[in-house]
DRENGUBA-895449 format. One record per residue (C-alpha): residue number from 1; x, y, z; residue in three letters. Coordinates in pm, whole numbers, plus 32768, in hexadecimal, padded with zeros to 4 digits. Example, Ala and Ser with C-alpha at 12.3 -4.5 7.8 and 13.67 -1.06 7.14 Angstrom:
# DRENGUBA-895449
<1,<84CE,7E3E,830C>,'Ala'> <2,<8557,7F96,82CA>,'Ser'> 
# end
This chain:
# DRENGUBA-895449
<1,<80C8,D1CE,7F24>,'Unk'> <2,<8034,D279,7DFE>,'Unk'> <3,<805C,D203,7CAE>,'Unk'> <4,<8130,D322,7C35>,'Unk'> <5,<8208,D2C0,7D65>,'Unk'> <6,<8230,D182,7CFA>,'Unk'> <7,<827A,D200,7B8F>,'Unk'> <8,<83C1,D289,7C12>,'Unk'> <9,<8438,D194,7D00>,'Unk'> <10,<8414,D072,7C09>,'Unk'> <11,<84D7,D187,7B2A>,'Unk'> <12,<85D4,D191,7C0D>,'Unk'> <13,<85FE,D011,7C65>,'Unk'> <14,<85F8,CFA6,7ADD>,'Unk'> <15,<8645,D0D8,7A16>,'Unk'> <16,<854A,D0A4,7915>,'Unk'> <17,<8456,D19C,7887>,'Unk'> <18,<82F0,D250,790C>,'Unk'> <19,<8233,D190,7822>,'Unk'> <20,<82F5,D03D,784D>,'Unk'> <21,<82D0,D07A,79D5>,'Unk'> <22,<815C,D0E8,79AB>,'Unk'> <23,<811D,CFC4,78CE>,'Unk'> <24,<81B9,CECE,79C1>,'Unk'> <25,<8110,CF48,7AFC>,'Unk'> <26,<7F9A,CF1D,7A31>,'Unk'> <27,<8003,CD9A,79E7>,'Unk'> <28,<8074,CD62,7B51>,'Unk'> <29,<7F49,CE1F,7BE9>,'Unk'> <30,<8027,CF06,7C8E>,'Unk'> <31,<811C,CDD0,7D13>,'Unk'> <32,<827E,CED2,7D2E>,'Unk'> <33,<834A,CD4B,7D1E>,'Unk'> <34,<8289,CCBE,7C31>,'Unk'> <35,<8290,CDD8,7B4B>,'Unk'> <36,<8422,CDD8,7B7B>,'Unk'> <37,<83FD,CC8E,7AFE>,'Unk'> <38,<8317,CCE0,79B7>,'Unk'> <39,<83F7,CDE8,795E>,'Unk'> <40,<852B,CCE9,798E>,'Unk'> <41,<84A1,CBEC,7876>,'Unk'> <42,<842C,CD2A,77A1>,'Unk'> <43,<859E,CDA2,77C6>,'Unk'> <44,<861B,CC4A,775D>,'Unk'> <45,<855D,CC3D,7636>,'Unk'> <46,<85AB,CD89,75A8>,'Unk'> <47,<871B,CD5B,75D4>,'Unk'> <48,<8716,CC07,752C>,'Unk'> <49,<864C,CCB3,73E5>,'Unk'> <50,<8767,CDBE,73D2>,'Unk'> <51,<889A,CC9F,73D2>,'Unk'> <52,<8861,CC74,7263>,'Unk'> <53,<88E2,CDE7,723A>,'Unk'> <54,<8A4D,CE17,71E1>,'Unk'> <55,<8B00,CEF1,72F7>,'Unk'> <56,<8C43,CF6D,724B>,'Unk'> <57,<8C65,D0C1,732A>,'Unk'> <58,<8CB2,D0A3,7499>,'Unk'> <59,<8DAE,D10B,75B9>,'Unk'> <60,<8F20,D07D,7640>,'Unk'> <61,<8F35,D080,77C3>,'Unk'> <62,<908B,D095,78B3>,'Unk'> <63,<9069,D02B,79F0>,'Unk'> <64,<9168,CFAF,7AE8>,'Unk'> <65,<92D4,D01D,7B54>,'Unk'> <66,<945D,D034,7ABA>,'Unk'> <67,<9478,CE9E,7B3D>,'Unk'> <68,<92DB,CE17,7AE8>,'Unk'> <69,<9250,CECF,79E3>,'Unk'> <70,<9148,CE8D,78D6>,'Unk'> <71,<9085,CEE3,7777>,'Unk'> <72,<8F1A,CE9F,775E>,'Unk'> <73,<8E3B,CED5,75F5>,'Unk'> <74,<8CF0,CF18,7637>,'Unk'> <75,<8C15,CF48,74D2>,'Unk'> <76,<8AF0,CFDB,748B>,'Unk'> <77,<8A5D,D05A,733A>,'Unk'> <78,<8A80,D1E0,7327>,'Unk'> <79,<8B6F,D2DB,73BC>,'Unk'> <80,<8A6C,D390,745A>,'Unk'> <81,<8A0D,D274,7546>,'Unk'> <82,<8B7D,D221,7571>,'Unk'> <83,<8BA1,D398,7627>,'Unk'> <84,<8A3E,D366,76D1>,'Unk'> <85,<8A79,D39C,784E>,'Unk'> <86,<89D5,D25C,78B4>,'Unk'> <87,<8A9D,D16B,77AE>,'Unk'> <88,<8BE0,D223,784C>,'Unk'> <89,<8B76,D208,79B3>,'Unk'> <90,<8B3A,D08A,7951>,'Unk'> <91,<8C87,D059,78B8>,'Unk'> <92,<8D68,D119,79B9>,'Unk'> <93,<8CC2,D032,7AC6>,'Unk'> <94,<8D0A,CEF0,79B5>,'Unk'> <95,<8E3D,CF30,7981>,'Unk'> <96,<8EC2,CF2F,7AEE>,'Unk'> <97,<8DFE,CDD3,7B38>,'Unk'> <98,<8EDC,CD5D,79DD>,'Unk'> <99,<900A,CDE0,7A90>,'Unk'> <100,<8FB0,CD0F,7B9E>,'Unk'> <101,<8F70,CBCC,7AF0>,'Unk'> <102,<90A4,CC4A,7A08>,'Unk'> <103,<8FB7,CC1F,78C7>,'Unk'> <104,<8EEF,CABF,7933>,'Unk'> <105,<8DF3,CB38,784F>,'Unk'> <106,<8D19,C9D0,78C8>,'Unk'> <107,<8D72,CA74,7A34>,'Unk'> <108,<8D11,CBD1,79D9>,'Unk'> <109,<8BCF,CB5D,7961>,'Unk'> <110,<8B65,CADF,7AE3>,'Unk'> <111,<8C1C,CBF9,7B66>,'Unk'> <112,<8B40,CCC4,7C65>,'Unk'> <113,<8B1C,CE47,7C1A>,'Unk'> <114,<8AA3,CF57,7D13>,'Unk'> <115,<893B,CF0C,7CFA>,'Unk'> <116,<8994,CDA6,7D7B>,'Unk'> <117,<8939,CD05,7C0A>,'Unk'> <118,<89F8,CC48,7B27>,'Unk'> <119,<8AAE,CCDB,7A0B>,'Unk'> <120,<89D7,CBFF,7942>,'Unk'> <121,<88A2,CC9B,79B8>,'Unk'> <122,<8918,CDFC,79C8>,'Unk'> <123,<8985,CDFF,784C>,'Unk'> <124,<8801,CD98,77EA>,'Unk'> <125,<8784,CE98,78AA>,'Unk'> <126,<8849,CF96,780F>,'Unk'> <127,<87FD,CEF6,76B3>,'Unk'> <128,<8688,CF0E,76FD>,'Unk'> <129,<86A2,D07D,777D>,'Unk'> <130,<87AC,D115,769D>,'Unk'> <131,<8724,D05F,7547>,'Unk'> <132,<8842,CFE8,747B>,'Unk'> <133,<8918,CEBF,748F>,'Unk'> <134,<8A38,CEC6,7569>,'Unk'> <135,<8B2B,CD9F,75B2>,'Unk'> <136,<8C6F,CD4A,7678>,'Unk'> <137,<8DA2,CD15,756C>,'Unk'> <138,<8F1B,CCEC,758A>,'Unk'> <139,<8FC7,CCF8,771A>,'Unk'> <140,<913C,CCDA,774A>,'Unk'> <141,<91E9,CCF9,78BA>,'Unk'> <142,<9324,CD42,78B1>,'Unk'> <143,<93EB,CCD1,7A06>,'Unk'> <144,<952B,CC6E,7AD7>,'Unk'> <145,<95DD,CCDF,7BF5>,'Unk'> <146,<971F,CD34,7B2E>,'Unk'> <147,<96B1,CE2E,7A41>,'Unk'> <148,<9616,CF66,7A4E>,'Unk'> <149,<9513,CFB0,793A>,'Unk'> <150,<94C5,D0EC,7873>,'Unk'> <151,<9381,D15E,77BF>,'Unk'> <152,<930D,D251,76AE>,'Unk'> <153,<9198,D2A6,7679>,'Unk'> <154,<9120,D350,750E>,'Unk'> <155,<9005,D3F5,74E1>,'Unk'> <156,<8FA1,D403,762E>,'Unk'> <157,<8E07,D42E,7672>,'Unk'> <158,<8E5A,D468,77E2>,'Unk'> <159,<8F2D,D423,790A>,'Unk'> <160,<8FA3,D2A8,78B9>,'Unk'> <161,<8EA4,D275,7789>,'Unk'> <162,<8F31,D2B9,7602>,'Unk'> <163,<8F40,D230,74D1>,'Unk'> <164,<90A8,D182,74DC>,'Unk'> <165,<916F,D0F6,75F1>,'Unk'> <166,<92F1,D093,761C>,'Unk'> <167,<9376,CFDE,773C>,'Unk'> <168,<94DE,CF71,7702>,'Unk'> <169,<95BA,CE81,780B>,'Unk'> <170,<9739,CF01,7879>,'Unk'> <171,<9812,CE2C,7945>,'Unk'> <172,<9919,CF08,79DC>,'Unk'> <173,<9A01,CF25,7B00>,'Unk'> <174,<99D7,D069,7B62>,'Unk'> <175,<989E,D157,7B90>,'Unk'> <176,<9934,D29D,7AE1>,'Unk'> <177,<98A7,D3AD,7A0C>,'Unk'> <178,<9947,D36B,78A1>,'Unk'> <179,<98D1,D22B,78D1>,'Unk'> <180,<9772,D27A,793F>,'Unk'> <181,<9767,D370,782A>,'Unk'> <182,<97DF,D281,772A>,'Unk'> <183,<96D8,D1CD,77C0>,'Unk'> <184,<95A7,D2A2,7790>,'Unk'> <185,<9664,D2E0,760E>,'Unk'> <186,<9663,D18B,757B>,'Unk'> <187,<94DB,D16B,75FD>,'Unk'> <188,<948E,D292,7507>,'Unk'> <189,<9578,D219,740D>,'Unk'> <190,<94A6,D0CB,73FD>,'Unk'> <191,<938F,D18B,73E6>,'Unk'> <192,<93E2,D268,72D5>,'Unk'> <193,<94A6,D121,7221>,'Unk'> <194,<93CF,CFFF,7243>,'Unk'> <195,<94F6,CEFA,7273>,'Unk'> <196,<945E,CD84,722E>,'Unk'> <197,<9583,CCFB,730C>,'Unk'> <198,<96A2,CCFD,73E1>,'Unk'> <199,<9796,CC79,72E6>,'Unk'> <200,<977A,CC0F,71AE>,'Unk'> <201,<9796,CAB9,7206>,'Unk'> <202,<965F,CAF9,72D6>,'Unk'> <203,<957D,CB54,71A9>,'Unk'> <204,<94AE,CA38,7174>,'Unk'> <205,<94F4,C93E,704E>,'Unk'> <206,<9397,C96D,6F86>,'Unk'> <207,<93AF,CAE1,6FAA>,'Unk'> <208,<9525,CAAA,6F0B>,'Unk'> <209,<9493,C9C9,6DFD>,'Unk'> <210,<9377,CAAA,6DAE>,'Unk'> <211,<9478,CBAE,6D7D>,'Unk'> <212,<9531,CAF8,6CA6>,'Unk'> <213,<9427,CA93,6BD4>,'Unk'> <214,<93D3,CC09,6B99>,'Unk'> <215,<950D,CC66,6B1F>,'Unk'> <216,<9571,CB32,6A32>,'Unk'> <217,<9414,CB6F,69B3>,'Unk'> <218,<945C,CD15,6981>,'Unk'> <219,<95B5,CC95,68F1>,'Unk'> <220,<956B,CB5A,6806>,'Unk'> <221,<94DA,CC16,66D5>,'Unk'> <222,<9632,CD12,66BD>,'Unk'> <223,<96D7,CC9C,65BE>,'Unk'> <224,<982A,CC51,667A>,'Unk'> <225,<98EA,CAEA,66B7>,'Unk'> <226,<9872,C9F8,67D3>,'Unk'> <227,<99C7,CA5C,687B>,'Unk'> <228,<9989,CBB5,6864>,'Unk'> <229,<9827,CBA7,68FB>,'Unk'> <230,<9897,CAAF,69FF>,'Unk'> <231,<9965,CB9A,6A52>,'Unk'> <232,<9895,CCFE,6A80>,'Unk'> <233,<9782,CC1E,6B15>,'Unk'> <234,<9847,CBDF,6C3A>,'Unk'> <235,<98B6,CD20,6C70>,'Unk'> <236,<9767,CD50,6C84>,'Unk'> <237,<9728,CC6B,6D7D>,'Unk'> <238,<9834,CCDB,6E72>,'Unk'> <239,<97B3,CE34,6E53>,'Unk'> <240,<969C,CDD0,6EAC>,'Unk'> <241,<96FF,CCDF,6FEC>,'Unk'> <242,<97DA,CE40,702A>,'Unk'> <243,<96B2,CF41,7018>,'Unk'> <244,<95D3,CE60,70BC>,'Unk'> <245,<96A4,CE00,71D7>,'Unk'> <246,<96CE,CEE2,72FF>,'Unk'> <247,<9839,CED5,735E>,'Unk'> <248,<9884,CF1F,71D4>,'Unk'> <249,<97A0,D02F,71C5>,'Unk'> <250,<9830,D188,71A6>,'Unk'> <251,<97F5,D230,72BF>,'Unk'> <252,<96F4,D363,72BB>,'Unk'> <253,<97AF,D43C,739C>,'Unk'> <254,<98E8,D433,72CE>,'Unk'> <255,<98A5,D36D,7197>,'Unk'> <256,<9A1B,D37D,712D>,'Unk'> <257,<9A25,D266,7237>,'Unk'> <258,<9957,D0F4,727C>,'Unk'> <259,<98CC,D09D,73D0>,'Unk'> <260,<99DB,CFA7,73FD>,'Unk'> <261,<9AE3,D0B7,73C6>,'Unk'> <262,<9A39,D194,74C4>,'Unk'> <263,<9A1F,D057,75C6>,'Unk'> <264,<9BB2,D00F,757D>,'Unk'> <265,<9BE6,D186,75E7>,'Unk'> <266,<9B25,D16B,772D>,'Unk'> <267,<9BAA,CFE1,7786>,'Unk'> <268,<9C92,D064,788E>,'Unk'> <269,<9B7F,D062,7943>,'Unk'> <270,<9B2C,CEF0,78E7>,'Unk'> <271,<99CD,CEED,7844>,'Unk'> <272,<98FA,CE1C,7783>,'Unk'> <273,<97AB,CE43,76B6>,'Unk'> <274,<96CE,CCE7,7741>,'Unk'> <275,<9576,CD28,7685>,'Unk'> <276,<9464,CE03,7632>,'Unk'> <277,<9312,CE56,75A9>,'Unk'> <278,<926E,CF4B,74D8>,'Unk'> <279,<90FC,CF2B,74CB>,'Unk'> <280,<9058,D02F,73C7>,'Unk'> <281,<8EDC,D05A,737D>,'Unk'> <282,<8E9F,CFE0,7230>,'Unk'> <283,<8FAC,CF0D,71CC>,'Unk'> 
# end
């Protein structure tokens, strides 16, 4: 086998550079495993330089069905690697081995791709060949076999690959179209409305006392009686927990109406928000 042959097999097996491959087959006098291996400990050493890089840009994966389905953040450092064809063909094939583990992320890391190498191993490689610093973030699995789940994608990059990702839980007794509709709604009206809860009694108690911190703060230097700020401060608050809270949100499709007004409307049909998640690049 000539050396240019070699060149692009060990190309092909690693995905690493002509000159990396070139350089690799001169220190393993021509050795095709050993050179694998050279370029494996080169790879490992470039993607450990780059961790020390903040990666704030990245992608939100989908993957599963309406009863298993999942959200996967992958982050890298610039947009223009986040819509590079081999960090998407790398995620897509991610994302479906996080279905599977429904968001192990310890699992995911052992997981077995197509090339029959770890996760782990995989994600140097394309560290080393790509160039920037890319990591595994947030995974959520939604699942159970009495709901039926709905999903929104926002700023999509392409097929199940964007920017923003909804999935949102329904239990329900019957399968039918206002429902499913509904459905495939409230996922883009959690998207477009951020909700930081269920219920307000769901919002967590720091995020509450940070709140209300803010607002006594805004609030102290006006002039008016404790009573009087006591008062406006927690009307404050419980628009606020009201805003913030999905089932007291108004409702983007109509906003006349809240999402627990449009639920009461369709309860003839006897269903019930369990959970969601909104993952978002960024935040």
């Amino acid at each position: 086998m000539s050396d240019i042959e070699k060149i692009k097999k060990l190309r092909q097996s690693t995905g690493a550079g002509f000159k990396d491959c070139n350089s690799a087959l001169k220190d393993s006098n021509g050795d095709l495993e050993k050179a694998v291996e050279i370029l494996r400990v080169k790879g490992i050493a470039k993607a450990s330089k780059k961790m020390s890089r903040v990666a704030k840009e990245g992608v939100i994966i989908l993957s599963g069905n309406e009863k298993k389905t999942s959200l996967l953040e992958i982050n890298c450092e610039t947009d223009f690697v986040a819509k590079n064809e081999d960090f998407i063909k790398f995620v897509q094939e991610l994302s479906e081995l996080n279905n599977e583990c429904s968001s192990d992320l310890k699992e995911l890391d052992r997981s077995i791709m197509n090339n029959k190498k770890t996760v782990s191993d995989n994600l140097v490689a394309l560290i080393a060949k790509i160039g920037e610093k890319i990591t595994i973030g947030r995974a959520k699995t939604l699942q159970s076999d009495n709901i039926k789940n709905f999903t929104y994608q926002h700023t999509i990059i392409k097929d199940n690959v964007s920017k923003l990702g909804v999935i949102v839980s329904i239990e329900m007794k019957e399968n039918i179209d206002k429902i499913n509709s509904f459905g495939k709604q409230l996922a883009m009206h959690i998207a477009a409305s951020n909700p930081i809860a269920l219920t307000s009694d769901m919002i967590q108690k720091e995020v509450i006392n940070k709140e209300e911190e803010l607002i006594f703060e805004e609030l102290k230097d006006s002039g008016k009686p404790d009573e009087i700020v006591k008062k406006i401060g927690l009307g404050k608050l419980n628009k606020f927990k009201q805003e913030n809270s999905l089932m007291t949100q108004d409702w983007v499709m109509e906003p006349k109406k809240k999402v627990k007004d449009v639920i009461s409307e369709l309860n003839s049909n006897g269903i019930n928000i369990k959970e969601y998640i909104r993952l978002k690049i960024g935040e």
